[in-house]
C-alpha positions as CSV (number, residue, x, y, z in Angstrom):
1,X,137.4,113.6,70.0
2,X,136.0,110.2,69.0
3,X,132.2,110.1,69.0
4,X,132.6,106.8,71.6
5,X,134.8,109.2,74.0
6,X,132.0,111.6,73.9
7,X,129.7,109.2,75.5
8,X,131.8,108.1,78.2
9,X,131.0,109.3,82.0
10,X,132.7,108.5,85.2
11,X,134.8,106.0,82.7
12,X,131.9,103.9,81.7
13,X,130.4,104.3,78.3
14,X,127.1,105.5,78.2
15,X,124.4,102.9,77.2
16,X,126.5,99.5,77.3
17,X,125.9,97.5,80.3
18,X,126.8,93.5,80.5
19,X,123.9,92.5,81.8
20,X,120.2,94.1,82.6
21,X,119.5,95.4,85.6
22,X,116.3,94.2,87.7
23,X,113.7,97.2,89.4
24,X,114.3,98.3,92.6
25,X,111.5,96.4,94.6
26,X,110.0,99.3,96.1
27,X,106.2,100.8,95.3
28,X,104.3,103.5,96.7
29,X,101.2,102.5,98.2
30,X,97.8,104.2,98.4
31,X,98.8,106.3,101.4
32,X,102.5,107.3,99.6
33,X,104.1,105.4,102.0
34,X,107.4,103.8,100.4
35,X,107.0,100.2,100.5
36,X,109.0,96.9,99.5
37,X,107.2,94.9,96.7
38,X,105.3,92.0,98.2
39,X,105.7,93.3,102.0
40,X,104.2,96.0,104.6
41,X,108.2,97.1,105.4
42,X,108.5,100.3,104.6
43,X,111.6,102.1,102.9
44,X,112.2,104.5,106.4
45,X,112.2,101.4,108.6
46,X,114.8,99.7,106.5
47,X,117.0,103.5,106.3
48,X,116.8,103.4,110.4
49,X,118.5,100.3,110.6
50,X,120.8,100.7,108.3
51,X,121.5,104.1,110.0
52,X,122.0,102.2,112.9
53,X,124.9,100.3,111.6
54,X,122.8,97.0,110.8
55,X,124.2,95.0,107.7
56,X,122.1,93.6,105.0
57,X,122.5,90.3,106.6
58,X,120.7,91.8,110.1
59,X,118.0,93.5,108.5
60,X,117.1,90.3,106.8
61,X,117.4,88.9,110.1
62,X,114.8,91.9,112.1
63,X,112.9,91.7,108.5
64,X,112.5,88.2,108.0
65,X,109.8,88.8,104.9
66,X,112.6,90.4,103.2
67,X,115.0,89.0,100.7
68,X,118.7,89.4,101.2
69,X,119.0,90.3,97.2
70,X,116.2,92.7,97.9
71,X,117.8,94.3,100.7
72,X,121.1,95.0,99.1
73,X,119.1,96.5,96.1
74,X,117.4,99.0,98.1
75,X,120.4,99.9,100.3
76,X,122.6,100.5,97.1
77,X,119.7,102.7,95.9
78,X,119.7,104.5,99.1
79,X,123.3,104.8,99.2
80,X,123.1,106.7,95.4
81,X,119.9,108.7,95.9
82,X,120.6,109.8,99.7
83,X,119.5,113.4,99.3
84,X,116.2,112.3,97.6
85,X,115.6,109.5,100.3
């Protein structure tokens, strides 16, 4: 087997992206509270909405010092780390 096959998982090879991807905007404050960058919304509150069926669109909407971009980053994280979050 080719070393370059070797390196491929879930049929994307390992290491090669097209573009750089920014940090999830999330920090831990001084409590350990799971916080948005730049904001006092907290990584639970945005989880019950979404759990409640909101879009990204209406949590920007109930959450209006969030960023749509923002919101989509953390709710994609969410979506891949579920058991952790």
């Amino acid at each position: 087997m080719p070393a370059f096959a070797r390196r491929v998982r879930a049929g994307y090879p390992v290491g090669v992206q097209a573009f750089g991807l920014p940090p999830i905007p999330l920090h831990e404050d001084e409590h350990g509270v799971i916080r948005f960058v730049g904001s006092r919304v907290t990584l639970d509150s945005l989880v019950a909405l979404f759990d409640r069926g909101a879009t990204a669109e209406e949590i920007v909407q109930s959450l209006p010092t969030l960023v749509l971009g923002d919101v989509y980053a953390v709710l994609s994280y969410v979506l891949v780390h579920r058991p952790e979050v």
